[in-house]
C-alpha positions, 0 to 999 in steps of 0.5 A: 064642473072643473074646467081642465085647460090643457097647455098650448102647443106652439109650432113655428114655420119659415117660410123663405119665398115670402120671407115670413114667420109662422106661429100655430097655437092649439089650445082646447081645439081652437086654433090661433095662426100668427104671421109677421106678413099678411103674404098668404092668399085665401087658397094658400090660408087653406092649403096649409090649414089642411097640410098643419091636420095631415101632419098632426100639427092641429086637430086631425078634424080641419084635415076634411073640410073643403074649400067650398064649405066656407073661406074661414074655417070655424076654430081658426083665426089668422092673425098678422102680428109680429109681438110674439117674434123675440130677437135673441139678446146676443144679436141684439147686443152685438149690433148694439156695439157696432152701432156705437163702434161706427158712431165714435169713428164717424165722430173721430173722423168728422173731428179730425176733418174740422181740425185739419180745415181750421188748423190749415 
């Protein structure tokens, strides 16, 4: 028997009033959620498990369980993990030569102050 795995489907949320970033990734009906913060409480988890299948973000099946069913829905696995956040180069380029640019004038200014205190 031939296993057909299928490609991931990757979504990304913000969520700004808790300043965190949101990965949801279905693969072959098992769901895996990433957050860079652990800033969601059980019921809001669930809220957004059930909003995620009513949008047809996920299997349209996590849509009906209840929260009485049980605190963790079976396929789902929450994770609080900041690997797959990736900083665009161009950012991390540009703050790299302000910190150099501030660095050398602090260093000119540190070396100008010493000379004017020993040439005095």
């Amino acid at each position: 028997m031939k296993t057909i795995l299928t490609e991931p489907r990757i979504f990304e949320f913000y969520f700004p009033d808790v300043d965190t970033l949101v990965q949801v990734e279905e693969t072959d009906g098992a769901v895996v959620i990433r957050s860079t913060r652990n800033s969601f409480s059980e019921r809001r988890k669930f809220y957004f498990i059930r909003e995620l299948a009513a949008e047809g973000f996920i299997s349209e099946s996590y849509r009906w369980f209840s929260s009485a069913d049980s605190p963790l829905l079976p396929g789902i696995r929450w994770l609080v993990d900041i690997s797959w956040v990736e900083l665009p180069k161009a950012a991390l380029a540009q703050t790299r030569r302000l910190v150099v640019r501030l660095l050398a004038g602090g260093f000119l200014l540190w070396l100008v102050l010493m000379l004017s205190l020993f040439l005095r």
